[in-house]
N, C-alpha and C positions, 0 to 999 in steps of 0.2 A: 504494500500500500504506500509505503514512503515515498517508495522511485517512482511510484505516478503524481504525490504529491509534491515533488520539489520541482521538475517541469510544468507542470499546470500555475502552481504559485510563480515560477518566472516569467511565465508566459502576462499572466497577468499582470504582472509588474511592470514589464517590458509594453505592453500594449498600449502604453499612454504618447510611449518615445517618439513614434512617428506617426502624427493622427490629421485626420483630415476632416472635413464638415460632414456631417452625414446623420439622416435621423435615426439612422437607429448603428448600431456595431456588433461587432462579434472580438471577442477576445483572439482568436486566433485566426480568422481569414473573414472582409467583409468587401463586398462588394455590392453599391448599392447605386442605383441610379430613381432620379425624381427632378419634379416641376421645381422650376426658380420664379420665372412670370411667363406673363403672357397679355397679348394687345388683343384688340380686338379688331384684328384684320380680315376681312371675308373671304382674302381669297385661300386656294393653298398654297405653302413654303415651297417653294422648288430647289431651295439651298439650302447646306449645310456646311457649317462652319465649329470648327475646335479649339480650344485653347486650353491648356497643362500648365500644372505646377509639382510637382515631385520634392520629397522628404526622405531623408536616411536616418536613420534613429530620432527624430525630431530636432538634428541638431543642425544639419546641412538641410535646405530649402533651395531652391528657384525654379522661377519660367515665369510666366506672365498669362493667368486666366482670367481675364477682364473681359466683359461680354462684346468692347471697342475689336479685341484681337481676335477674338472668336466671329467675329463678322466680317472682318479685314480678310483671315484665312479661307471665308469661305464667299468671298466677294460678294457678302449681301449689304446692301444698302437702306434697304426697310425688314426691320425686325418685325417677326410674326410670336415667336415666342423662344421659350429659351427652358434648356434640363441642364442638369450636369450629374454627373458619373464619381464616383469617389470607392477606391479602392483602398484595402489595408492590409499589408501580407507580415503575419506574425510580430506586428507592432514595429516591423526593422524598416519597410518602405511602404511609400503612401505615395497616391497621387491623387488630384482632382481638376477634375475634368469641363467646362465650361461647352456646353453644345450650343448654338445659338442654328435657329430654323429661321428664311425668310425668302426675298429677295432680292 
């Protein structure tokens, strides 16, 4: 019982080091994707546009996921709406993810 309790309690420990926005988590692997906003455009998004930011134990960070680069990338000029994406792999690297939909 020990040697399952001393990995589970570092895991836990460790899962704060490198974290990202997300509404819900998992101790040991989370992957979640969800609504940021949204306009009230009629027509549909023909574009899609991404922007990244990545973390190593919470301590190293960058990229730039600002919804401006996220529509720069995906050459939209009218925002329809907007997800984003956030992963976390055993608290050691995290990223998130910025999707912007439009035209």
């Amino acid at each position: 019982m020990k040697k399952l309790l001393v990995p589970l309690a570092s895991a836990m420990l460790l899962s704060g080091c490198a974290t990202s926005v997300s509404p819900v988590s998992g101790i040991l692997y989370s992957n979640v994707k969800a609504p940021l906003t949204a306009t009230a455009a009629p027509e549909q998004a023909q574009r899609v546009g991404r922007a990244s930011v990545r973390s190593i134990l919470g301590i190293i960070a960058s990229g730039d996921a600002s919804i401006n680069t996220a529509a720069r990338n995906g050459g939209i000029r009218e925002i329809h709406y907007v997800d984003y994406e956030s992963q976390n792999f055993f608290g050691v690297l995290a990223e998130f993810t910025v999707v912007v939909y439009g035209n």
